[in-house]
Structure formats: structure tokens, C-alpha cells
C-alpha positions in Angstrom: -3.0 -11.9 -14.8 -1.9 -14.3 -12.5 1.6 -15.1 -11.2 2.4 -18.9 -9.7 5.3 -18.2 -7.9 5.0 -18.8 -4.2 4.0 -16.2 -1.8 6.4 -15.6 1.6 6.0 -14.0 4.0 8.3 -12.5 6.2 9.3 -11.0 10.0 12.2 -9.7 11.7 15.2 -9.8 13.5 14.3 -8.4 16.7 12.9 -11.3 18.7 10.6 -11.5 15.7 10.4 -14.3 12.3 9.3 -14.1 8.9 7.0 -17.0 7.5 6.3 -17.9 3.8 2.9 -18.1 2.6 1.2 -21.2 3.8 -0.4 -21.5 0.4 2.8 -22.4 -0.8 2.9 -26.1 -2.6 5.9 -27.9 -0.5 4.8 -25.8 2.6 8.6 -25.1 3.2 10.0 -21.8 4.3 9.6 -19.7 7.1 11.6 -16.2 8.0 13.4 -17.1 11.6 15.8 -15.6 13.5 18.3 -17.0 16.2 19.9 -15.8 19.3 22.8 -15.4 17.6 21.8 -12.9 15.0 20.0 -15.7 12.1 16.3 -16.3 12.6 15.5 -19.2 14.8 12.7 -21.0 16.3 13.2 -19.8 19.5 11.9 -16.3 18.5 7.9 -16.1 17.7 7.5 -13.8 14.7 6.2 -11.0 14.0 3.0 -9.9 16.0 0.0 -11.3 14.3 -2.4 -8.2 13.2 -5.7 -7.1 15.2 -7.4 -8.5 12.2 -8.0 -11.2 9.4 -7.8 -10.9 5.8 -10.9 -10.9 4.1 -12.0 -14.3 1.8 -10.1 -14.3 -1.2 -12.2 -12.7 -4.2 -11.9 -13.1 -7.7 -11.5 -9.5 -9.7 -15.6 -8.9 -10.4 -17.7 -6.5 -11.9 -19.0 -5.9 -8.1 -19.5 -1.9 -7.2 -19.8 -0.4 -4.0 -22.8 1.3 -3.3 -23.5 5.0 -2.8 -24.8 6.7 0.1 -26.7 9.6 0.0 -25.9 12.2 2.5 -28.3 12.1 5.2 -27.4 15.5 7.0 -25.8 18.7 6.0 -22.0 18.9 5.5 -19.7 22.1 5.4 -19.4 23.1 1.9 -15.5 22.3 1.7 -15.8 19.1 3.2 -18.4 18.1 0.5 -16.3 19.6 -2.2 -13.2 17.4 -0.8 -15.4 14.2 -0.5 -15.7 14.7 -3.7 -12.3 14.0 -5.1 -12.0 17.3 -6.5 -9.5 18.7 -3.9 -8.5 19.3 -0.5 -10.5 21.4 2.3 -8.1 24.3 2.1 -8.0 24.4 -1.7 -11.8 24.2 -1.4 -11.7 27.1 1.2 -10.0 29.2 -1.8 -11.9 28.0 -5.0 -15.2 29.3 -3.0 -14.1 32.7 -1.9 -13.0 32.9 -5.8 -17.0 32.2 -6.5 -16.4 29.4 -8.7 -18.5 27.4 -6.6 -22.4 27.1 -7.0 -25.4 25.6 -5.0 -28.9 25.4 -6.5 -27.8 27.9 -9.0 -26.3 30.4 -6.7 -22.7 31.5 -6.0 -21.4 30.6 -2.8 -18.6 32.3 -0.8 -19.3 31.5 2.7 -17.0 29.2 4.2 -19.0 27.8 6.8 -22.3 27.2 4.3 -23.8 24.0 4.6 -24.7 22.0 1.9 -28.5 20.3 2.6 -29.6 17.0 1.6 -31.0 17.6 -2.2 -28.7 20.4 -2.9 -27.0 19.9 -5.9 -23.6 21.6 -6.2 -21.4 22.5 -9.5 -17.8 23.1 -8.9 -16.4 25.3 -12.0 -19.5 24.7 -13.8 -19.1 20.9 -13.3 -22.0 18.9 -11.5 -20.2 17.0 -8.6 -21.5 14.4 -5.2 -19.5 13.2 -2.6 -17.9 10.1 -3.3 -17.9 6.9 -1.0 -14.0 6.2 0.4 -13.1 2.4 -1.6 -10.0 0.4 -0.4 -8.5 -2.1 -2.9 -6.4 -4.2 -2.0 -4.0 -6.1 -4.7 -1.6 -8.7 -5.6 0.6 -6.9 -8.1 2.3 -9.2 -10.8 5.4 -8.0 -12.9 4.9 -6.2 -15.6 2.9 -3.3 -14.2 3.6 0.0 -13.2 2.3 1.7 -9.9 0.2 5.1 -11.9 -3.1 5.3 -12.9 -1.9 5.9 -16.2 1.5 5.2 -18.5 2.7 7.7 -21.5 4.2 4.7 -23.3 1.5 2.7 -22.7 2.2 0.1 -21.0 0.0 -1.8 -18.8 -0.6 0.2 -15.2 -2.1 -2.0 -11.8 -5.4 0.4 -12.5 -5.9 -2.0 -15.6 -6.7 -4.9 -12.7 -8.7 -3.2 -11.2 -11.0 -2.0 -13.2 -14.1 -3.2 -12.2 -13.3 -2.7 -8.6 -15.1 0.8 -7.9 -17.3 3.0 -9.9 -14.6 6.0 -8.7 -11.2 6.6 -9.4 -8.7 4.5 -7.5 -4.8 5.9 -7.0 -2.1 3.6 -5.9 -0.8 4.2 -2.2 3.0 4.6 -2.9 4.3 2.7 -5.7 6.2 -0.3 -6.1 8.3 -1.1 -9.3 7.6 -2.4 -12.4 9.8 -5.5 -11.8 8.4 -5.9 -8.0 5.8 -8.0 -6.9 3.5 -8.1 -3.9 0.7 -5.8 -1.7 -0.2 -2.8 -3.2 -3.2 -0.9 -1.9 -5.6 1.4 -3.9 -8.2 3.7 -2.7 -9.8 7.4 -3.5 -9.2 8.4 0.2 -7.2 10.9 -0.3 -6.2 11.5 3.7 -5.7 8.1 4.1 -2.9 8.5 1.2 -0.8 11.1 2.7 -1.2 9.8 6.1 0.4 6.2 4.9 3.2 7.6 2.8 3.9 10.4 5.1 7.7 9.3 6.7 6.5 10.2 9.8 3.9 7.8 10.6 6.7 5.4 9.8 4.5 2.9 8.0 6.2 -1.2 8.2 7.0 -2.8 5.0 8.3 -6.2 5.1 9.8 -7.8 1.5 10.8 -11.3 0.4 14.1 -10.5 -1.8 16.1 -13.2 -3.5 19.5 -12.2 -4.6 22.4 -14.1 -6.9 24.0 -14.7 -3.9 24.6 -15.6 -0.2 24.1 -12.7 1.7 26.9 -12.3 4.6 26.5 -11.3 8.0 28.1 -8.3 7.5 26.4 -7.3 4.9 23.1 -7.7 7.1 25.0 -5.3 9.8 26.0 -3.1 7.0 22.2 -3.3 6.4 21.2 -2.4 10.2 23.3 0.7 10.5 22.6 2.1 7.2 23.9 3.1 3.8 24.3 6.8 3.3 21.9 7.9 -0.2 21.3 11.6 -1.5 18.3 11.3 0.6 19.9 10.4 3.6 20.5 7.8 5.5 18.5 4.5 4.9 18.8 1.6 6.5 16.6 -1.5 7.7 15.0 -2.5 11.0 14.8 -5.7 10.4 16.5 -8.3 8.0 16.6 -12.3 8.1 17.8 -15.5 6.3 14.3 -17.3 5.5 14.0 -20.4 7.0 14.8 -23.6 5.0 15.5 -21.6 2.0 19.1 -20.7 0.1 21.2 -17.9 1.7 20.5 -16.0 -0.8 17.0 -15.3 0.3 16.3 -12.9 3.0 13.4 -11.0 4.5 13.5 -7.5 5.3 11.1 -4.9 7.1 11.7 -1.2 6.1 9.9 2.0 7.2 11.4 4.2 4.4 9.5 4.4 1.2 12.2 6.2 -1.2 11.9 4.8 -4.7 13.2 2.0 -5.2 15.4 1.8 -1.6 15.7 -1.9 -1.2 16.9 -2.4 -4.4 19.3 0.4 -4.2 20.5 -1.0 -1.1 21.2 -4.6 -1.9 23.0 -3.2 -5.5 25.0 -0.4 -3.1 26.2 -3.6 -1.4 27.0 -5.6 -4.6 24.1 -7.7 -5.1 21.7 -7.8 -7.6 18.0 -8.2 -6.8 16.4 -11.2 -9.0 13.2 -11.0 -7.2 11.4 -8.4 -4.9 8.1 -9.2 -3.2 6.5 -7.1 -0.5 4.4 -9.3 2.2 3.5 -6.7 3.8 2.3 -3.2 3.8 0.8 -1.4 7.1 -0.3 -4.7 8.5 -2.1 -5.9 5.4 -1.2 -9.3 3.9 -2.1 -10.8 0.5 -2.6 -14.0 2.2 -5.0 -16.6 0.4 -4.5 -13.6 -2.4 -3.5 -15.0 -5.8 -1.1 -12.6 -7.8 -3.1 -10.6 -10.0 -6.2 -10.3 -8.2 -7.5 -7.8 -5.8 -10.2 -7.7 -3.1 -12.0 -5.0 -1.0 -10.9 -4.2 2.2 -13.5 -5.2 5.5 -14.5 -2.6 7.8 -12.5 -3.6 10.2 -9.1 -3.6 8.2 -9.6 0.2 7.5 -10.4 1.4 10.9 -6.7 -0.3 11.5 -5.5 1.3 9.0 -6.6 4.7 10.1 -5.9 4.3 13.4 -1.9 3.7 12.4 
């Protein structure tokens, strides 16, 4: 599904600009900040990433290989690679004995598993599976879960043919919100990206039914108190050559639904939410709907975060 609304881009208020995709049709718009407190020229943006987004790809019934393990692996590590569970739980469902190589029960925690063993967890054949980054485009429409109870369509419906293994969304993003979502079966990567200490940067294009004032972007900057705490933005901007009523904003927290919560706690109401931006990773040259597969060196960012 694709969506032809323009893409933007944004960056922040500290000495930094947001810029609107340069894919956009009338090539107008860029986030900017001035030294007053609005975004002007004088400030250079947002730091351009370590790295470059991969060519755009079409949504293809491409497959990442498998490797075979080449040299022996601790049992709970092979067991975890394997998208069954974590080490520790691993650690437990072996002393319980319901693990099993070449036919015999294992309880050792430190037993490696050799090249050509084949292990059954609970009676279940299982392999290690090779760690697949997706990244998408999300459209309206879909919901951030690999599955739906009333179902409707889910983001794991565009990516089907993206991996032979079971892809989980990194955080979620609305049903209504548009923008980078990533997808993968690493399962450390996960909880290190949506853990609130790492404080991983999101930057969002929102358009609202109206102007937004300068005190409402200082309102914005010292934060709004929410049952979860206090939550407030590090950045915010008018967007260059665009209505007032367009800002850009980078966040850290990732409570659901905070930037919309924010804007409507502040009387606005959010007619379009977009995020840019998502640990560094752009949807540049990325039409809406589509996804494409991560490089090698846009991962080893990613974990190094």
C-alpha cells in the first residue's frame, strides 16, 4: 500500500534544523530554527548520521540466507538464537530436562552444542535463527502487532515476504501515524531500543488545526505532567516555508501515544503524525508502504547506540 503524501523530515531547536524529504514534488520545506527561538538558516541541522540509507527496494519475495553454525555454541545461547526465549529462561528450561541433544536430556549449563547436533526444545526440533532488520514505511491504516483480534490489517501483512522468520515491531506507532518503523527477530536489539534508558531520538512531522504559539512550544520544552510522569520534548520547530501549524519535534520518551497526548493536553488536535526518524534511521528515498533490509553497517550503528 502506498501513501503519496510528502515525506519531511525534521531537526531541532538546539542549534539544530529539521528538513523535509527532498523527494518531495515542490521541494519546499525545511525544519529551521532562529536565534531567536524559531528555526532559521543560521543553525545547520541536525547532525547527519555515520551512515547512508540503503537503495530503495521494492517489497520482494527476497530471503535472507541461513548460516550454518560453524563452531560450538553454549547450549542457552543456541536455544536463545533461536527465538525460543532468553539465556536465563533457557538456563531454567534445561535444568527442568526439557531440553534434548541427539536424543539425550541435557542439564548442564555450560554444554556445547557441536556443529551437526540437532537439538529439540520441549519435544520441538529447533536451529538458530539468523538476526533480520526490516526497515518500513508505515501507511495509515495499520497497527504496530504481529497480529490483530479484530482483524484488521497489522504492518506484519507488508512485510511478509521480507524474512523466512518471525519479525516483531520495535515499539509501536499508532494506527492513525505514519512513518519509520523497524522490524526485526533480534530480540536484544528490541529491549535495548525501547529501553528509556538508552534514550533512543525520535523526531516527528506533526500537523495540527492550528498555529502553534510560542508558548505552547515552551510549555512543550519544560514538560506536561502525565500519570507516567513528566514528558516533555527536547526539541520542537516551526518547519520551514510551511503553515504554523506544522512543527517538528524530537522526543526520547516512547509512552503510547505521547505526542499526541501532548499536543491534545495543550488543546490541539493532531491531523497528521509522521515519524522521520527513529535511532538515526530515515525512510529517505523510502515510499510509504514499502520496506527494505537494513546494510551491515546501519546495524552495527544501531547496536552500538
Amino acid at each position: 500500500m502506498r501513501n503519496k503524501s510528502s515525506d519531511r523530515r525534521g531537526e531541532g531547536r538546539t542549534g539544530k534544523s529539521f528538513k523535509k524529504d527532498s523527494s518531495r514534488p515542490d521541494g519546499k520545506g525545511k525544519f529551521k530554527q532562529k536565534s531567536d527561538g524559531k528555526f532559521g538558516k543560521k543553525n545547520e541541522g541536525f547532525a547527519k548520521k555515520n551512515f547512508k540509507p540503503a537503495p530503495f527496494r521494492k517489497r520482494s519475495s527476497a530471503q535472507p540466507e541461513e548460516k550454518e553454525e560453524k563452531e560450538e555454541i553454549r547450549l542457552n545461547k543456541y536455544i536463545a538464537n533461536s527465538g525460543v526465549c532468553s539465556r536465563r529462561e533457557a538456563d531454567i528450561f534445561i535444568q527442568n530436562g526439557v531440553v534434548e541433544v541427539n536424543g539425550k536430556i541435557i542439564t548442564e549449563f555450560g554444554y556445547q552444542v557441536k556443529p551437526g547436533d540437532e537439538v529439540f526444545f520441549d519435544g520441538r526440533y529447533i536451529r538458530p535463527e539468523k538476526n533480520v532488520y526490516v526497515l518500513l514505511n508505515k501507511p495509515k491504516g495499520y497497527i504496530s502487532t504481529t497480529k490483530d483480534e479484530k482483524a484488521r490489517k497489522t504492518v506484519m501483512d507488508l512485510v511478509t515476504n521480507a524474512s523466512p522468520y518471525r519479525l516483531y515491531p520495535v515499539g509501536r506507532l499508532d494506527r492513525q501515524t505514519t512513518g519509520v518503523l523497524l522490524l526485526t527477530n533480534d530480540g536484544n536489539l528490541t529491549k535495548k531500543l525501547t529501553h528509556p534508558s538508552h534514550e533512543v531520538k525520535k523526531i516527528y512531522h506533526v500537523t495540527l488545526d492550528k498555529k502553534v504559539s510560542q508558548d505552547d512550544f515552551n510549555r512543550l520544552l519544560e514538560g506536561l505532567r502525565f500519570e507516567e510522569g513528566l514528558a516533555k520534548v527536547d526539541k520542537i520547530s516551526y518547519i520551514e516555508k510551511s503553515p504554523k501549524n506544522e512543527v517538528g519535534v524530537e522526543i526520547h520518551i516512547g509512552w503510547n501515544r505521547i505526542v499526541r497526548r501532548m499536543f491534545e493536553r495543550l488543546g490541539y488536535e493532531v491531523e497528521k503524525l509522521d515519524r522521520v526518524m527513529f535511532a538515526g534511521l530515515t525512510k529517505k528515498s523510502l515510499k510509504r508502504g514499502y520496506w527494505r533490509i537494513l546494510t551491515d553497517l546501519e546495524v552495527s550503528t544501531l547496536k552500538m547506540l
